[in-house]
N, C-alpha and C positions, 0 to 999 in steps of 0.2 A: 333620503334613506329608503333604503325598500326591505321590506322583510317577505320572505317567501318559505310557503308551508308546504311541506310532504309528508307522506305517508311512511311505514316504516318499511316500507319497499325500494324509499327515496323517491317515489313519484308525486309529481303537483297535486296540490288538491284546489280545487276551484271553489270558490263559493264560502269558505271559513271568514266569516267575520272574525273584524281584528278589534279591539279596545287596545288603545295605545296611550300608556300614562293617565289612565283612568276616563278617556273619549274613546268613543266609537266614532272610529278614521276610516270605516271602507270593510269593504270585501276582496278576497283573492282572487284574480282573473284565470283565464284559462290553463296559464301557466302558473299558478300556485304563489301569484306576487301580488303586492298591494305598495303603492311608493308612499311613504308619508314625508311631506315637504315641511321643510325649515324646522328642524330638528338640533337645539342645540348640542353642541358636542363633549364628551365626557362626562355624562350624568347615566345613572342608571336607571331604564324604563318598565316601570311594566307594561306585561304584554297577557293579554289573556286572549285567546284565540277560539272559539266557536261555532258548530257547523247544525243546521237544524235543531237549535236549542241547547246540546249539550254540548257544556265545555269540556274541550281536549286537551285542555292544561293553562297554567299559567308560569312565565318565566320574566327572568331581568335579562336586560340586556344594556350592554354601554355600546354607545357611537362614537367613533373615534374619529380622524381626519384619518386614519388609517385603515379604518372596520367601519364601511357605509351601508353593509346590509349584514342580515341574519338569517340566517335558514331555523326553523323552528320546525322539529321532527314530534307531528300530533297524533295520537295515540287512536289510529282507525286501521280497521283493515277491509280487506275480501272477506266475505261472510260466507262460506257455503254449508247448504245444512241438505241433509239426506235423509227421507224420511220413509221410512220402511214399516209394515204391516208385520203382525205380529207372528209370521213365519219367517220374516227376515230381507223378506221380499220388498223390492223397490216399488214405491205408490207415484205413479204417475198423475198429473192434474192438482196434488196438493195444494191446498194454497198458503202459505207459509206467510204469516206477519210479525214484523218488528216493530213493537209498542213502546211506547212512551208513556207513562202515565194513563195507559188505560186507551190511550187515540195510536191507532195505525200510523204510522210513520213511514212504513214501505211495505211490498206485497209482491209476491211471486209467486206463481203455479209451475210447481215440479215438472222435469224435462221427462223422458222416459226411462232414467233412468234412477229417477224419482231423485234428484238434487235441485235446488235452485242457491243461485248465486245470487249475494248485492252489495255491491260494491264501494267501498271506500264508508265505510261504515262504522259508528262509535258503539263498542261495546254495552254502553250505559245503557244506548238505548232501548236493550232486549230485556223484556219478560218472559219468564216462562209459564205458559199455561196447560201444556198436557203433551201429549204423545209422545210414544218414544223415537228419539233424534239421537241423530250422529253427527257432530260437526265435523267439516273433514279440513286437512289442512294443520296449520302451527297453529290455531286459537283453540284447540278442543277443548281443555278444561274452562274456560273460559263462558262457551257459547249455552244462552239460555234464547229460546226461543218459540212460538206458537205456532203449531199447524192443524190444520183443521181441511179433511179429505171430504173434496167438494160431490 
């Protein structure tokens, strides 16, 4: 059986640990797929799915001799955050981090246009700790984040 994870863009995501029926079966490869073998058929499994810690859902799924894979659509996006001086003005060199629990999890310094992108990323795991940001894009009400102008 293969279960394969995308983003809500429908693109792969690599690297999502899979728990399948309550094991951890593997990781998703470059194309967003993980096979799990000898699988019996017509039961309903769960499936809790995982990308650097945090989980991006959990779902059932039945295998049928009919339905040998699943596609599981996990709840990350493109993160861009924009981070402007208090005339309104784009800050270039920022360095922008997405925290987990207090530990960096990813980091970026702003383009010149003072944005930084990262990619395929779980909401969860943004704090916010100060400046004023603008996330750009469909997640704005969404996006909390830290920057800190180096």
């Amino acid at each position: 059986m293969s279960i394969k994870v995308v983003d809500l863009e429908g693109r792969p995501v690599a690297g999502v640990a899979i728990k399948f029926a309550v094991r951890d079966v593997g990781s998703t490869d470059s194309q967003g797929v993980l096979i799990v073998g000898q699988v019996p058929l017509d039961n309903d499994y769960p499936i809790t799915v995982t990308k650097d810690g945090a989980e991006l859902g959990s779902y059932f799924v039945r295998f049928t001799a009919s339905r040998t894979s699943a596609t599981i659509q996990a709840g990350i996006y493109d993160i861009t955050v924009l981070v402007k001086g208090t005339a309104g003005q784009p800050i270039q060199g920022a360095l922008v981090e997405l925290t987990k629990g207090g530990t960096a999890i990813a980091r970026a310094a702003t383009d010149p246009s003072g944005t930084a992108v990262f990619s395929k990323k779980s909401l969860e795991w943004i704090t916010w700790l100060g400046h004023r940001m603008e996330c750009l894009g469909r997640r704005q009400a969404c996006l909390k984040a830290f920057a800190t102008h180096r």
